[in-house]
C-alpha positions as CSV (number, residue, x, y, z in Angstrom):
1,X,-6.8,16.6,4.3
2,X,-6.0,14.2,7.0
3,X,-4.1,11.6,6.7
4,X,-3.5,8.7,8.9
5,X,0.0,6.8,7.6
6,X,0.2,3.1,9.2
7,X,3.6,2.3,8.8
8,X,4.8,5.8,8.4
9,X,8.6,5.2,9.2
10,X,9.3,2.2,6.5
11,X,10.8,3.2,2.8
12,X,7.9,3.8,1.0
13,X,5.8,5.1,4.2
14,X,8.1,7.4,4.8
15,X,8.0,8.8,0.8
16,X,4.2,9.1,1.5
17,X,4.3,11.0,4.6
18,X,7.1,13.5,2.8
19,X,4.7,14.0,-0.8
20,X,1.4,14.2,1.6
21,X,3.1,17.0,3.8
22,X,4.3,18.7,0.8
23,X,1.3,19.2,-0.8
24,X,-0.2,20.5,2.6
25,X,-2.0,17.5,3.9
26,X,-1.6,17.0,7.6
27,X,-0.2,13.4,8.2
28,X,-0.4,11.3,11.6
29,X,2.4,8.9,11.3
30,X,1.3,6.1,13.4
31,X,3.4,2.5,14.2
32,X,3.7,-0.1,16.6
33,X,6.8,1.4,18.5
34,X,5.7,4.9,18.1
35,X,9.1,6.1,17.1
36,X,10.0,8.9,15.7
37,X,7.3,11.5,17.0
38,X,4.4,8.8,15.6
39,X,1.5,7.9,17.2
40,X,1.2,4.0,18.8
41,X,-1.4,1.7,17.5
42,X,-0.7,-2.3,16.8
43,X,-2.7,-3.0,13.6
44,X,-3.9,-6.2,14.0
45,X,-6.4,-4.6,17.0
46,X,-9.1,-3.0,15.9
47,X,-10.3,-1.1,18.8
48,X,-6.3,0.5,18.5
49,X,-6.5,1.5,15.2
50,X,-10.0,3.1,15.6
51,X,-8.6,5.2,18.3
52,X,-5.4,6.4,16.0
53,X,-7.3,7.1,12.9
54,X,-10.5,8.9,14.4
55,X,-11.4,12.1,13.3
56,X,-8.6,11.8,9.6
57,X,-10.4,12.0,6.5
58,X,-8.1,8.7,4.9
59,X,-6.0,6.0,6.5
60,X,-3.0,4.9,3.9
61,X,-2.1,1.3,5.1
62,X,2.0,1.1,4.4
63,X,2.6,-2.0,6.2
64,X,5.5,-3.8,4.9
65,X,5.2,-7.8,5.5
66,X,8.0,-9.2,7.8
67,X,11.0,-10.3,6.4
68,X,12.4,-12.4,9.1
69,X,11.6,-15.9,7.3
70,X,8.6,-16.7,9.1
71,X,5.2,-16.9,6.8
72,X,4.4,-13.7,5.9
73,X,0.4,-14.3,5.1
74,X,-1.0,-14.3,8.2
75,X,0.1,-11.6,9.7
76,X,-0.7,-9.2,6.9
77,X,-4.3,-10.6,7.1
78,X,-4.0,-9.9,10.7
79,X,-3.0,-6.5,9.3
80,X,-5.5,-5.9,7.1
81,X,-8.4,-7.2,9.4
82,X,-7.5,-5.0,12.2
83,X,-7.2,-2.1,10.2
84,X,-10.7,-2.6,8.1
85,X,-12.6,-2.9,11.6
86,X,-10.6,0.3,13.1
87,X,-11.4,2.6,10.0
88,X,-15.7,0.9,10.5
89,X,-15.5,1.9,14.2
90,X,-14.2,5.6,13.5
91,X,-16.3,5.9,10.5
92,X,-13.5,6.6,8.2
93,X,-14.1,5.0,4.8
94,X,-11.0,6.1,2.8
95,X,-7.9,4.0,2.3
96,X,-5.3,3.1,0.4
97,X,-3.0,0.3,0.6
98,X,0.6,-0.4,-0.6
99,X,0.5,-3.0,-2.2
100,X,2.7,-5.4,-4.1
101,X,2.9,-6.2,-7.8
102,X,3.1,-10.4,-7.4
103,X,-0.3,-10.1,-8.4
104,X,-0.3,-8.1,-11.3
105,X,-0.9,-9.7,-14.9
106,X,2.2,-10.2,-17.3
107,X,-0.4,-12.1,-19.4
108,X,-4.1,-13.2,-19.6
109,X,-4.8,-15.2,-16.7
110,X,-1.0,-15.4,-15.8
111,X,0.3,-13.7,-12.6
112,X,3.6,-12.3,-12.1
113,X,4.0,-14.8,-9.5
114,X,3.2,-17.2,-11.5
115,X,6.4,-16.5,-14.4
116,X,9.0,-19.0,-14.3
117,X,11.2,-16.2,-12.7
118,X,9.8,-14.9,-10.4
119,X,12.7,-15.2,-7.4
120,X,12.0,-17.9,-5.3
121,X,13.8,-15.6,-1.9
122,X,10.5,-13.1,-2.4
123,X,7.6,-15.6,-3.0
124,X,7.0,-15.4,0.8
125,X,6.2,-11.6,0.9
126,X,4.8,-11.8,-2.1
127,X,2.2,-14.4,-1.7
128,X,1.5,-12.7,1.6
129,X,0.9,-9.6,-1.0
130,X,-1.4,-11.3,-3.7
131,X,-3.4,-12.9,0.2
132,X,-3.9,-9.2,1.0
133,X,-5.2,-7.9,-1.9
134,X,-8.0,-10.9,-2.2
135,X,-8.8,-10.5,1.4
136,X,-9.2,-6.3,0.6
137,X,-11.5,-7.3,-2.8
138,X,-14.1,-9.7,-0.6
139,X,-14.3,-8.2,2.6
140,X,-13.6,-4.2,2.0
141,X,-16.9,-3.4,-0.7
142,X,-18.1,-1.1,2.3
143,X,-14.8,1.1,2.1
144,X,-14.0,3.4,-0.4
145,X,-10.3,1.5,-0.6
146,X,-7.7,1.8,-3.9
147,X,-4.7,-0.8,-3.7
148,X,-1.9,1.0,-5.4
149,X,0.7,-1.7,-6.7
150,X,3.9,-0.6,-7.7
151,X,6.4,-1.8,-10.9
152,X,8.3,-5.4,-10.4
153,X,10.7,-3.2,-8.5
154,X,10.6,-0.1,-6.2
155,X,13.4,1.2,-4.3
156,X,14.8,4.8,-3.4
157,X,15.6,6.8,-6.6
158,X,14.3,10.6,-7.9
159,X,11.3,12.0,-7.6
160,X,10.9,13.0,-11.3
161,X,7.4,13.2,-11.7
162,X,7.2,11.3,-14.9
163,X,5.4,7.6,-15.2
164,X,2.5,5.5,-15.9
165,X,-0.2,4.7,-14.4
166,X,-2.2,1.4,-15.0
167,X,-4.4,-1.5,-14.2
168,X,-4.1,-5.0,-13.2
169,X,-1.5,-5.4,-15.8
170,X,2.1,-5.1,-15.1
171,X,4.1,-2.0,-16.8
172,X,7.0,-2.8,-18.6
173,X,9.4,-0.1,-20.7
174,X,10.6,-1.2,-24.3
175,X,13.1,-3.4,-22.9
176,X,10.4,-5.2,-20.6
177,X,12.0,-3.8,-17.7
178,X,9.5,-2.9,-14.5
179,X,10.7,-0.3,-12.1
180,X,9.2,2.7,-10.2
181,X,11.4,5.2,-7.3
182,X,9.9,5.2,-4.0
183,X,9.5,9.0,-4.4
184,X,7.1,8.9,-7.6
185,X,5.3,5.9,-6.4
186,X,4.4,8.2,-3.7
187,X,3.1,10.9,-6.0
188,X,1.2,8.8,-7.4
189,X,-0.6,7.4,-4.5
190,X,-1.6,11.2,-3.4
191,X,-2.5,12.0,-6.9
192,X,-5.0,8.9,-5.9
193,X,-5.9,10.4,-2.4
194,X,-6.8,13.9,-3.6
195,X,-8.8,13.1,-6.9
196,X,-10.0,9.3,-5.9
197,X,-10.4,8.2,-9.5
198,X,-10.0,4.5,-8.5
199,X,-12.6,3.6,-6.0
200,X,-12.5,0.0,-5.3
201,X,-10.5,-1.1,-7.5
202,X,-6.4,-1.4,-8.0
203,X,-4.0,1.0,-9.7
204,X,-0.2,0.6,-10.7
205,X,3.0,2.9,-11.1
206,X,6.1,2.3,-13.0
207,X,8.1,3.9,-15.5
């Protein structure tokens, strides 16, 4: 399969691209700087991101937001748009986002974003997480998409091979803790881009 990987070079992108290769997949790492042998493309223009994912089979959108205190929401919109409209022009209908787990339910009706303690230093990214996903559910019914959310917490770790996968819930372990690696987040996301058992619709990894 090919693969193009926006936002190949970040934590979790880079996981991806690792797993996809692999497995055999042939992965175009593409960014804005084009660093690190990947291919240029800004995002948020359409007509670039056509021309970087034309002719792959699946675009995995790994775009982290920015984390430099400004409002995170409109530029992953910006994201999100540009890359919708590149994948229509190139007539690729496969993708997968990374996406956050703000939005997941830790109760009927009641967000994780929502909880009393949810840390007030990530409601930035994370509200430009939960804007993402809504903007992917009413505007993306013409791509084959899956939004993979991971656990309350994702960061570097083994690749073991061993979790859950879910729904719009959050996971939680017996002690109500939420965590997933990087490296089996990853695995699970290409488990989701060979088989595509989740067509429209979100998934989510954790422990």
């Amino acid at each position: 399969m090919r693969i193009a990987l926006i936002g190949a070079t970040g934590m979790i992108g880079s996981r991806i691209a690792a797993e996809a290769r692999s497995r055999g997949h042939e992965v175009t790492g593409i960014t804005s700087s084009g660093s690190d042998g990947t291919v240029t493309a800004d995002a948020r223009d359409a007509a670039s991101v056509a021309a970087a994912v034309r002719g792959h089979d699946a675009v995995v959108d790994a775009i982290a937001p920015p984390r430099d205190g400004s409002d995170a929401t409109p530029p992953m919109l910006e994201y999100a748009r540009g890359i919708l409209e590149g994948m229509r022009s190139a007539g690729v209908r496969r993708l997968l986002i990374v996406g956050g787990a703000s939005s997941l339910e830790v109760a009927p009706g009641v967000r994780l974003f929502d909880s009393p303690r949810f840390p007030e230093v990530a409601r930035n990214e994370a509200a430009a997480g939960i804007a993402q996903f809504a903007l992917i559910r009413e505007e993306a019914g013409d791509l084959d998409w899956t939004y993979v959310s991971p656990a309350a917490i994702i960061a570097p770790g083994e690749r073991t091979g061993t979790f859950r996968v879910g729904g719009d819930q959050l996971l939680t372990d017996a002690e109500g803790n939420s965590s997933i690696s990087a490296e089996d987040y990853a695995i699970a996301l290409v488990d989701e881009l060979e088989k595509g058992q989740a067509i429209r619709r979100r998934i989510s990894v954790a422990y």
